[in-house]
C-alpha positions as CSV (number, residue, x, y, z in Angstrom):
1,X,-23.8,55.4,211.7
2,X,-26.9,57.3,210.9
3,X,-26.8,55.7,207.4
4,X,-27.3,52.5,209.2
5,X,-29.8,53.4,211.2
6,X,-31.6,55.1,208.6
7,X,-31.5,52.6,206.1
8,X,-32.2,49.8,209.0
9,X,-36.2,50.0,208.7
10,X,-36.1,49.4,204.8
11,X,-33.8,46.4,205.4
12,X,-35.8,45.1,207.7
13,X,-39.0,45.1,205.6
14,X,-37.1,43.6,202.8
15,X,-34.7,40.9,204.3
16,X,-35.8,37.7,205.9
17,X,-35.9,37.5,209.4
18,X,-34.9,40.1,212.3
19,X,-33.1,41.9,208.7
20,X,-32.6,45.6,209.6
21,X,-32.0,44.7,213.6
22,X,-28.3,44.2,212.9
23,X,-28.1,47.2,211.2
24,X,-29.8,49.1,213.6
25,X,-27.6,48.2,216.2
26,X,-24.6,48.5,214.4
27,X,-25.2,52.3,213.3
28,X,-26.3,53.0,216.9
29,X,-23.0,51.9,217.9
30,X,-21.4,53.9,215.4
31,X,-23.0,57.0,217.3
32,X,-23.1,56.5,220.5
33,X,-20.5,57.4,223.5
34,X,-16.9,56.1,224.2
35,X,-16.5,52.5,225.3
36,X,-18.6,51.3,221.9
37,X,-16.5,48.8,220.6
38,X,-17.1,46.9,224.1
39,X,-20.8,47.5,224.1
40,X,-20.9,46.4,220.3
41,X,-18.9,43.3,221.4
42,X,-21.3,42.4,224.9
43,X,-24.2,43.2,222.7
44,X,-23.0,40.6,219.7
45,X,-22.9,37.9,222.2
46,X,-26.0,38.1,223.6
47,X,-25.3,39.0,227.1
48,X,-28.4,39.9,228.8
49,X,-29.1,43.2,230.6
50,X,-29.2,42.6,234.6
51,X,-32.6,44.2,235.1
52,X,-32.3,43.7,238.8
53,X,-29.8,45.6,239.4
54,X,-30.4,49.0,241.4
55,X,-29.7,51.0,238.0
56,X,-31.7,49.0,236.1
57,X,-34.5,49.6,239.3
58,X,-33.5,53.3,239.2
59,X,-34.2,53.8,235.6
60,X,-37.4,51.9,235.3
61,X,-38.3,54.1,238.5
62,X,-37.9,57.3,236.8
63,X,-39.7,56.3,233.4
64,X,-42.5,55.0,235.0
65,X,-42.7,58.3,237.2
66,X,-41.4,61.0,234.0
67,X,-43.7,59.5,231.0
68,X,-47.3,60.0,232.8
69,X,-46.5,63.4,233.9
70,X,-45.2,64.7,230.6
71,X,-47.9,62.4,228.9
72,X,-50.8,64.8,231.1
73,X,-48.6,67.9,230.6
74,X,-49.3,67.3,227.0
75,X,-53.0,66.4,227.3
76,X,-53.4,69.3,229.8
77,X,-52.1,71.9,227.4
78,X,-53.9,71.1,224.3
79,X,-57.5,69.7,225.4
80,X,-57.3,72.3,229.2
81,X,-60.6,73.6,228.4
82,X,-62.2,69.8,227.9
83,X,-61.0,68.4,230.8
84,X,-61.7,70.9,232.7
85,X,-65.8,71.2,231.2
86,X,-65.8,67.0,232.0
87,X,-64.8,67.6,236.0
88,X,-67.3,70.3,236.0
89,X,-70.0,68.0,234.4
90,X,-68.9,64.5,236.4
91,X,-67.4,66.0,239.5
92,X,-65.1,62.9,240.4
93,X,-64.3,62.2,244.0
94,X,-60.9,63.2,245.2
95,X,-59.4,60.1,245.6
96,X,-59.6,59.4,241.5
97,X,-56.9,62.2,241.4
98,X,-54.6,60.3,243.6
99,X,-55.3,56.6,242.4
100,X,-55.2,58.0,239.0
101,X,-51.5,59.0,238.5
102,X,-50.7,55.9,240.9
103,X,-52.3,53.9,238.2
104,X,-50.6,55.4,235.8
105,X,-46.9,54.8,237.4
106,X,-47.3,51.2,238.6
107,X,-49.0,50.5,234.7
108,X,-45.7,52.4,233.2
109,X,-43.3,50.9,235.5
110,X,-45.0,47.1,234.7
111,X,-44.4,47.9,231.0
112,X,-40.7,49.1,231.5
113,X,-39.8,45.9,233.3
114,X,-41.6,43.4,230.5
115,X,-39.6,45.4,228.0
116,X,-36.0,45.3,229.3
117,X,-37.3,41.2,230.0
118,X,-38.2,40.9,226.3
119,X,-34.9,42.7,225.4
120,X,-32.9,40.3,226.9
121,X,-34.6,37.5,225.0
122,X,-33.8,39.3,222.1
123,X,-30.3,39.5,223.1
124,X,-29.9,35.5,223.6
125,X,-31.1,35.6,219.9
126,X,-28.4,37.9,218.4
127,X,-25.7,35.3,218.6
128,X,-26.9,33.2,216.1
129,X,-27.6,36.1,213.6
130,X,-24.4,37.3,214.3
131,X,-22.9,34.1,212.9
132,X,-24.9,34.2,209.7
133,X,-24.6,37.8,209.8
134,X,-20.9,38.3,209.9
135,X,-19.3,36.3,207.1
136,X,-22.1,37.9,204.7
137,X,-20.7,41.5,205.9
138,X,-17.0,40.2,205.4
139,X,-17.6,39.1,201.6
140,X,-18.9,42.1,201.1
141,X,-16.1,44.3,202.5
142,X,-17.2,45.4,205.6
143,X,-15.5,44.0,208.5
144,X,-17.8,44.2,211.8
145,X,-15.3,44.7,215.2
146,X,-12.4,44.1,213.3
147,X,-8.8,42.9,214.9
148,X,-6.8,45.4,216.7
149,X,-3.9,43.9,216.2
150,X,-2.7,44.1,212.0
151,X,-1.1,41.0,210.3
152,X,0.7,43.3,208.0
153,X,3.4,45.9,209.0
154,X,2.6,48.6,206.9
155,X,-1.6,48.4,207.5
156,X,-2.2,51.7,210.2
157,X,-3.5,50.8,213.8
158,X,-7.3,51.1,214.4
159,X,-8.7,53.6,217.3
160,X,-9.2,52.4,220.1
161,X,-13.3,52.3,219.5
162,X,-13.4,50.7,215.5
163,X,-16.4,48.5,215.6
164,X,-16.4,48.5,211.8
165,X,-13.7,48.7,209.0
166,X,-15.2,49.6,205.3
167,X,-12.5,48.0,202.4
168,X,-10.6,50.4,200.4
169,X,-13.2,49.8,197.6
170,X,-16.0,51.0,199.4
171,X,-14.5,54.0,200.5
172,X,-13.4,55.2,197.5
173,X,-17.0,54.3,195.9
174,X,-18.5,56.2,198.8
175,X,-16.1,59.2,199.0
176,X,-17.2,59.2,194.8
177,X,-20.7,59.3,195.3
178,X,-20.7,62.0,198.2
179,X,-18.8,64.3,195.9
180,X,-21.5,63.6,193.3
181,X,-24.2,64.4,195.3
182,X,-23.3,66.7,197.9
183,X,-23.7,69.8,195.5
184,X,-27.4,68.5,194.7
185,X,-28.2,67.9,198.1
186,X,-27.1,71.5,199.1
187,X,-29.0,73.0,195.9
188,X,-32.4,70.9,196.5
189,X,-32.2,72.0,200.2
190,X,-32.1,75.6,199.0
191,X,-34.8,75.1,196.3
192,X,-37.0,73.2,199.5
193,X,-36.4,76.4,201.7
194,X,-37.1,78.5,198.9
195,X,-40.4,77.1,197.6
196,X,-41.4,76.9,201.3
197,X,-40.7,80.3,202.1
198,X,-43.1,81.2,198.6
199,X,-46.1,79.0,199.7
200,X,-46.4,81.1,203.1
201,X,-46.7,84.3,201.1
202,X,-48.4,83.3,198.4
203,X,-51.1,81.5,200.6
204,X,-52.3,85.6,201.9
205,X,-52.3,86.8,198.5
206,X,-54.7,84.2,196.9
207,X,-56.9,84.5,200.0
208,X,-57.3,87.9,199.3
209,X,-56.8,88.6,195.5
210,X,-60.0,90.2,195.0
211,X,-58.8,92.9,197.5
212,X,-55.5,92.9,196.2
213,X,-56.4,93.2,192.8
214,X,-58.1,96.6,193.2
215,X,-55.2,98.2,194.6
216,X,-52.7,96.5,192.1
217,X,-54.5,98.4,189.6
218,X,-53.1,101.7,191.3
219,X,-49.6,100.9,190.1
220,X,-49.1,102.9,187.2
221,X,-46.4,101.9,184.3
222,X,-44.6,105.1,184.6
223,X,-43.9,104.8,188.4
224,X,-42.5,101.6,187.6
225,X,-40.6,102.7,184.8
226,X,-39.2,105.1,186.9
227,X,-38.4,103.5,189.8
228,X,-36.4,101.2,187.6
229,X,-34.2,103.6,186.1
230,X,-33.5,105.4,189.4
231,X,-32.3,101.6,190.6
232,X,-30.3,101.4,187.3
233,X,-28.7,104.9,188.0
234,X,-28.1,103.8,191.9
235,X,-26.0,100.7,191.3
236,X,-24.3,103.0,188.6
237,X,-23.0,106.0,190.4
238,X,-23.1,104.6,193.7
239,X,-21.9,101.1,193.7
240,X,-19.9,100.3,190.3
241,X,-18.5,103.7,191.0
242,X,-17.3,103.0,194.2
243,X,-15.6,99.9,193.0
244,X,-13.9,101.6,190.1
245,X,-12.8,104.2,192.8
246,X,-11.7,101.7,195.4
247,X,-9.3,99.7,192.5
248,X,-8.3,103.0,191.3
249,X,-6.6,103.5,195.1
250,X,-5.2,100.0,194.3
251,X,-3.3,101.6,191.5
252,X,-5.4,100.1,188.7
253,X,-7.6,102.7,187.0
254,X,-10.1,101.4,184.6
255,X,-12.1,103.6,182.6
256,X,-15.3,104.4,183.1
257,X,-17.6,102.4,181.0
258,X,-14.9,99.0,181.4
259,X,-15.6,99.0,185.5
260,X,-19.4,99.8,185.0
261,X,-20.1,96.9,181.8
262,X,-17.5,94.5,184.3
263,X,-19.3,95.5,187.9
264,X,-22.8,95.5,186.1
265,X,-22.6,91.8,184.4
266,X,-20.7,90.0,187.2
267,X,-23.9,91.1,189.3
268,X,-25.9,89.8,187.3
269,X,-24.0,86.4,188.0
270,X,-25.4,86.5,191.5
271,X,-28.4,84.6,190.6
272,X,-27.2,81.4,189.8
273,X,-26.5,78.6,192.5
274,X,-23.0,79.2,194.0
275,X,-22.0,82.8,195.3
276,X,-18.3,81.9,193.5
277,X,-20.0,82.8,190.1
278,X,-20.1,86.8,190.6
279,X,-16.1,86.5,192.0
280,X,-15.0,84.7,189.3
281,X,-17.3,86.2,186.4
282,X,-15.1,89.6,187.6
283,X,-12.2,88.3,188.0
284,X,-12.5,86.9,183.8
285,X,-14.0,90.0,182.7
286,X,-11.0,92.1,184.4
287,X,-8.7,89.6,183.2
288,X,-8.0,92.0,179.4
289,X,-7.3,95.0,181.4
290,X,-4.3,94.1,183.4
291,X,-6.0,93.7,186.5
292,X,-4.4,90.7,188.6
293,X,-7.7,88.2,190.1
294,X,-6.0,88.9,193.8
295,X,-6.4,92.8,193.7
296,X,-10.6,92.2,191.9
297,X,-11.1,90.0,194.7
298,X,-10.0,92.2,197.3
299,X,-11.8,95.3,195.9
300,X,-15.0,93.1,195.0
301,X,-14.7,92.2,199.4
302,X,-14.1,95.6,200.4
303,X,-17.2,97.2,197.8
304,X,-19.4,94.5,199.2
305,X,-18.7,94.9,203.0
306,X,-19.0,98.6,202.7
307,X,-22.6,98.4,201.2
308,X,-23.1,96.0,203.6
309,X,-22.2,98.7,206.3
310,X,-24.4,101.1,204.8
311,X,-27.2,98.7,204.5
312,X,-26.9,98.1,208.1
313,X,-26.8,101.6,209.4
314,X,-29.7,102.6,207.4
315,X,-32.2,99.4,208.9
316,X,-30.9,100.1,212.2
317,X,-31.7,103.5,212.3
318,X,-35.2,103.4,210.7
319,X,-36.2,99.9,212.8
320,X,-34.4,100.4,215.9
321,X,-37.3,102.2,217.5
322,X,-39.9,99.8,216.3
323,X,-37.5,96.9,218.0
324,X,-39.7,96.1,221.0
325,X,-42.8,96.0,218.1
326,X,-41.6,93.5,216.1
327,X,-42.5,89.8,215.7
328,X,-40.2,87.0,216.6
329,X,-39.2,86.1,212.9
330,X,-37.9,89.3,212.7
331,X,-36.0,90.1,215.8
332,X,-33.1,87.6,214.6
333,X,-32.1,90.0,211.8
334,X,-32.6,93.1,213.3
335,X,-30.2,91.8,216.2
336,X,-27.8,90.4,213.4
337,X,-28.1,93.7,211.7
338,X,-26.8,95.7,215.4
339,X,-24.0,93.1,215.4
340,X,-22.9,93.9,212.0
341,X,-21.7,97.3,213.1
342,X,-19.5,97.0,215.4
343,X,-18.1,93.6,213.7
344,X,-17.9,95.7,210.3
345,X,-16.5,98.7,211.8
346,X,-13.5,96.7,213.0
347,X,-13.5,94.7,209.9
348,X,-13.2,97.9,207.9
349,X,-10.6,99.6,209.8
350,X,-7.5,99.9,207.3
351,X,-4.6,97.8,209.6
352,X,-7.2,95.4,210.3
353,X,-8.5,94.9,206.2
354,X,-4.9,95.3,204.6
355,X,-3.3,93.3,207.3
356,X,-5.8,90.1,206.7
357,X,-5.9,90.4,203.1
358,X,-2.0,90.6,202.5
359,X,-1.8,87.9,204.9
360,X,-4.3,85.7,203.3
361,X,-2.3,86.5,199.7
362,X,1.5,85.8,201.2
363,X,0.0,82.3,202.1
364,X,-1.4,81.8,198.8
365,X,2.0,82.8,196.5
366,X,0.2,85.9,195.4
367,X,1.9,90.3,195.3
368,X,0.2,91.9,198.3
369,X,-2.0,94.9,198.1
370,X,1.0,97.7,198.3
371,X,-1.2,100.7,197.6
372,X,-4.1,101.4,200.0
373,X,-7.9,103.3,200.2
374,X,-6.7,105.6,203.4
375,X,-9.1,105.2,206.3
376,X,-10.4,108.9,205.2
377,X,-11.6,107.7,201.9
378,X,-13.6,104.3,203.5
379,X,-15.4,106.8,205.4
380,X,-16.4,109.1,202.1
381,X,-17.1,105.8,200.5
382,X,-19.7,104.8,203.0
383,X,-21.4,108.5,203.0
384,X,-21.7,108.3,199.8
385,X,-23.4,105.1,199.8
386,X,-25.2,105.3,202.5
387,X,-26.6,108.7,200.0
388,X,-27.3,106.2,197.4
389,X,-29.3,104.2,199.8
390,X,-31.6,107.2,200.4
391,X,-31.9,107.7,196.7
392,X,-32.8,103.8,196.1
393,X,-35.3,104.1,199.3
394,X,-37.2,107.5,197.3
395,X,-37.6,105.0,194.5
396,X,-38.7,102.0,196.4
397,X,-41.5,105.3,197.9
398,X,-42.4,105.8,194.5
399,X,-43.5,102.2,193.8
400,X,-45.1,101.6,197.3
401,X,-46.9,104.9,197.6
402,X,-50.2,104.4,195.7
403,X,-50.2,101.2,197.3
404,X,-50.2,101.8,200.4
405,X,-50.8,105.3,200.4
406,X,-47.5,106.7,202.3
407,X,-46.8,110.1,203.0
408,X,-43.5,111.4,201.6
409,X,-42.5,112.0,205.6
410,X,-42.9,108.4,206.1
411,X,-39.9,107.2,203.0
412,X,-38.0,105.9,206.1
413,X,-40.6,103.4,207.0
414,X,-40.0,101.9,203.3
415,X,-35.9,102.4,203.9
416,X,-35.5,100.6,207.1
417,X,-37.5,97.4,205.4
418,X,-35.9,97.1,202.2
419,X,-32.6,98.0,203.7
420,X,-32.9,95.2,206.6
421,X,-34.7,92.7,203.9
422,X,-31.2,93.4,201.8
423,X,-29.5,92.1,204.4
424,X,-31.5,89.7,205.0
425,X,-31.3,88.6,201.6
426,X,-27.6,89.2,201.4
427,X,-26.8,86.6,204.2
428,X,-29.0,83.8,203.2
429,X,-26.3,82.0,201.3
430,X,-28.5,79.2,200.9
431,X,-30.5,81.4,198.6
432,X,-29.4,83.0,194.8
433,X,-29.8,86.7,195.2
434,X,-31.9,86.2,198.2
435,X,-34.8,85.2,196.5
436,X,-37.5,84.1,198.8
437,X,-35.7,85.6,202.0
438,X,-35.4,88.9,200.8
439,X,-39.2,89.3,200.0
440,X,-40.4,87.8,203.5
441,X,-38.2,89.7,205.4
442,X,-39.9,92.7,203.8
443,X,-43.5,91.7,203.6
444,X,-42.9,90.8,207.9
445,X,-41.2,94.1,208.4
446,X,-43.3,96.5,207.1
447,X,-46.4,94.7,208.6
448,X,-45.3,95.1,212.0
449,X,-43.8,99.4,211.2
450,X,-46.8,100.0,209.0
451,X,-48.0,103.1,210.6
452,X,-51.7,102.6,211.6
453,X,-53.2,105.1,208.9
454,X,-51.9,102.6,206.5
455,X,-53.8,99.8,207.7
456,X,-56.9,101.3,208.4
457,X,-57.1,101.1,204.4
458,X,-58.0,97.8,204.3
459,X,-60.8,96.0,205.4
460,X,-58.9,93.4,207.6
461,X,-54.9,92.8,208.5
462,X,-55.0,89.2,206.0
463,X,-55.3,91.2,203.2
464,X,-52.9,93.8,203.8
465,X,-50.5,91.0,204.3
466,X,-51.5,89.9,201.1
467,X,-50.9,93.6,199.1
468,X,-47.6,93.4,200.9
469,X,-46.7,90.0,199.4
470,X,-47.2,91.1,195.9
471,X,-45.0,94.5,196.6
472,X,-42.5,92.1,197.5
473,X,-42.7,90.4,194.0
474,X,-42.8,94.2,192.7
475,X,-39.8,95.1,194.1
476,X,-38.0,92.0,193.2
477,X,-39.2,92.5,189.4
478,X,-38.0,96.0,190.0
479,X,-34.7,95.7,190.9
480,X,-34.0,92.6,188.0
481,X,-35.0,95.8,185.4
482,X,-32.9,98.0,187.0
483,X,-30.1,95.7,186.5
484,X,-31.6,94.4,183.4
485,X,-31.4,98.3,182.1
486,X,-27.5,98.7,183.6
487,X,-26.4,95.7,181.7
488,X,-27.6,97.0,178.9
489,X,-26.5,100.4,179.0
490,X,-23.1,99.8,179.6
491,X,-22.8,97.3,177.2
492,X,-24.0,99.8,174.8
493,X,-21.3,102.3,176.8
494,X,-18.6,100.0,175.8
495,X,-19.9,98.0,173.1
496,X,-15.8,97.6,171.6
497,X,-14.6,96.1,175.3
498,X,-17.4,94.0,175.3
499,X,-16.8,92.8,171.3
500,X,-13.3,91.8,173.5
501,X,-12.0,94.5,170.8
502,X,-8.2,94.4,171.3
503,X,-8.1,98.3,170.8
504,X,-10.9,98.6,173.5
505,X,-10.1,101.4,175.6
506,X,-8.6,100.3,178.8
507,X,-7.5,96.8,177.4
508,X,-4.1,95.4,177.9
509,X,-2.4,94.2,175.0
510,X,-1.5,90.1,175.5
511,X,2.1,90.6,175.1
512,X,2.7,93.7,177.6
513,X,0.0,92.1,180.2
514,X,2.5,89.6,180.8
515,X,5.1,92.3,182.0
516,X,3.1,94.9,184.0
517,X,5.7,95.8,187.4
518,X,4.3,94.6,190.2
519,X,4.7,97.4,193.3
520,X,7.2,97.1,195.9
521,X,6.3,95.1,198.7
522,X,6.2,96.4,202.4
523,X,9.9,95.3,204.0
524,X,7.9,93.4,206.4
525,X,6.1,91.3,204.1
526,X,9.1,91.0,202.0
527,X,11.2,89.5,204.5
528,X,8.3,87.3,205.4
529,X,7.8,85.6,202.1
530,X,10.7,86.6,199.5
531,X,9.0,83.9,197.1
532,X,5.7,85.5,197.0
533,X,6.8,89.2,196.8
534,X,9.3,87.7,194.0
535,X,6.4,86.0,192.2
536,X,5.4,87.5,188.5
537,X,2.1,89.6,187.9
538,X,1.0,87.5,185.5
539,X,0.6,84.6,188.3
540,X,-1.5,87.1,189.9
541,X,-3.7,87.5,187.1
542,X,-4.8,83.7,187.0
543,X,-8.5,83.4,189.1
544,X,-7.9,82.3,192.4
């Protein structure tokens, strides 16, 4: 229906005639309330509107009363100080504020009433489009207010309100196209938000480059260099660690340089459109050690949800005291943020987790996860990432501080931005590794938390905004070395697994892969789906 409509405007400037009317109609009808088919049908004929009726009276009434007072609400609010300089200067009687709106209503209600009376001419018209118009539909496969009733036996009922039936050929052409274009749509829509998001930024910065420039030149190589090996060490020890540890208490234990090259390059996949790319790029590159794609998944969920956590507890506790300071544009995530922990607490609680996940993997034929992480060791898990956290934020100091001139007391200021912007980020799925949302997020947040020592640096609050913008693109070039450096190192770690040596430590020869026990299930889940219990590991090991 809003095809139709949509597309009835360019019809009508192309076809002969009324042209896009028709269509208009038609794709209204498709959209509107119950009862359509009936409307469609009265409308087809050419049945005019009785416009003295009382609800035709009553509707022209409250139009003609509604559109002059929003119409001066409007003028009021955008020309207030005009209007109210021209009373001053002309000093108008007080009946010219009575007559006026009186005016107004009889001059609206006069125009409502010449409108429904040139609708109804337009109705008496449609008839005898609707006789040219129909048989040129019906060659062309589209069947306006088609029968009820079906010659054939075996041709399935219409609903009650069809007002138009689309041949087989159509729909298949159309259901083709959509899945054609639907992925493009939903990628040029990201790109659109994207690009948008980079013109507000960039528009401060260029404003204010002289400014900025100066205190760029601040910045110097080694801090960088730095920074970024502290990042590469972070999502090292403290996130492909913890994932290594979690599918070690799944009963799989890689070594260490397999799970850090595996964690570090499926990362790395996060950037391209689709967020199925980093679950499926670990899934294949776990694949040659045994590991079945159900347990990766589940480990690759549970890592992600516990940094998630951790990110969330950090932003909250740095920003929750700047709450009533912030700006509109940034309440929404801060409040998203506070809902997190609660939602993720009970997300993360072991019956909860376990029972979802094994649920989700009965239904889908697949071993269930036998072996657990104890609620102790989720707990540990989260300390020690919410320790990493701190160690990112003393490197995310060390960039920022010549910048804007920090003291190392105020590290928590940097923290709670970066830590909420991650977030941020994180749930912009529109977005490939948060790029674009991740930088705003930051460059608003540590505007409004700034302490005011900071600001008083610069000579006016446009091009502080500015400095902030390019510390956003900073820290995004930051963390892409940082990961750069990892997937490099640990390539270099374990060069022969990623050569897909067969003697690689860790790897599962082809023959034995295919025979690896799968644990006994739980008795419950047993008796609850024999089939998938009973199914073979190496079923498992296919990507779901």
């Amino acid at each position: 229906g809003w095809i139709l409509i949509l597309t009835a405007p360019v019809l009508g400037a192309l076809l002969p005639g009324p042209g896009g009317l028709p269509v208009f109609l038609i794709g209204f009808a498709l959209v509107t309330f119950p009862g359509k088919r009936k409307l469609t049908a009265r409308v087809l004929r050419g049945r005019r509107l009785h416009i003295e009726d009382r609800a035709f009276t009553g509707v022209a009434l409250f139009i003609s009363i509604a559109i002059p007072g929003i119409a001066w609400w409007i003028i009021w609010a955008r020309y207030e100080n005009a209007i109210r300089k021209l009373i001053e200067d002309y000093t108008p009687k007080k009946s010219v504020f009575v007559l006026a709106p009186l005016l107004a209503i009889v001059l609206t209600w006069l125009v409502t009433r010449i409108s429904l009376k040139i609708l109804n001419g337009l109705l008496k018209l449609l008839p005898k489009v609707r006789r040219k118009f129909r048989p040129w539909l019906r060659k062309k496969g589209l069947k306006l207010l088609p029968p009820r009733r079906r010659k054939l036996k075996n041709e399935p009922p219409l609903p009650e309100d069809e007002i138009l039936e689309l041949s087989a050929h159509h729909q298949r052409r159309f259901l083709q196209a959509w899945t054609a274009v639907r992925p493009w749509i939903r990628r040029a829509a990201a790109l659109a938000v994207t690009i948008w998001i980079f013109t507000i930024m960039i528009e401060p910065l260029g404003e204010n480059w002289p400014i900025v420039r100066e205190q760029i030149a601040s910045i110097e190589w080694w801090r960088f260099a730095l920074a970024s090996l502290m990042f590469a060490s972070f999502l090292l020890f403290f996130r492909a660690m913890a994932w290594r540890r979690i599918l070690k208490s799944f009963g799989y234990r890689l070594p260490y340089a397999p799970a850090a090259r595996i964690w570090a390059t499926s990362e790395m996949a996060r950037y391209l459109p689709g967020a199925i790319w980093q679950v499926v790029g670990r899934v294949y590159l776990a694949k040659p050690y045994g590991v079945p794609a159900a347990v990766v998944t589940t480990s690759q969920i549970l890592e992600v949800c516990l940094f998630l956590f951790a990110n969330v507890l950090i932003a909250a506790s740095c920003l929750l005291y700047f709450g009533a300071k912030m700006a509109p544009q940034t309440w929404p995530w801060l409040v998203t943020a506070l809902v997190l922990i609660p939602t993720l607490s009970f997300l993360l609680h072991p019956k909860i987790f376990y029972g979802i996940t094994n649920y989700v993997l009965v239904k889908l034929n697949k071993p269930p996860i036998v072996k657990r992480l104890p609620g102790r060791k989720l707990v540990e898990l989260l300390m020690w990432m919410i320790l990493g956290l701190v160690f990112q934020s003393l490197a995310v100091y060390l960039i920022t501080d010549p910048v804007l001139h920090l003291k190392l007391a105020w590290w928590w200021v940097v923290a709670g931005a970066y830590c909420l912007a991650w977030c941020a980020g994180f749930l912009a799925f529109w977005a490939p590794g948060g790029i674009g949302v991740r930088e705003l997020v930051f460059v608003t947040t540590m505007q409004l938390i700034a302490p005011a020592v900071v600001k008083e640096h610069f000579s006016n609050p446009s091009a502080f905004l500015g400095l902030l913008v390019f510390l956003g693109f900073v820290l995004r070039a930051w963390t892409v070395a940082g990961e750069v450096l990892l997937v490099a190192a640990t390539h270099a770690w374990d060069y022969r697994g990623a050569m897909n040596d067969p003697a690689a430590p860790g790897r599962v020869p082809t023959d034995a892969a295919a025979v690896i026990p799968t644990p006994a299930a739980p008795p419950a889940l047993a008796r609850s789906s024999p089939a998938a219990i009973a199914a073979p590991n190496a079923a498992a090991g296919e990507p779901s």
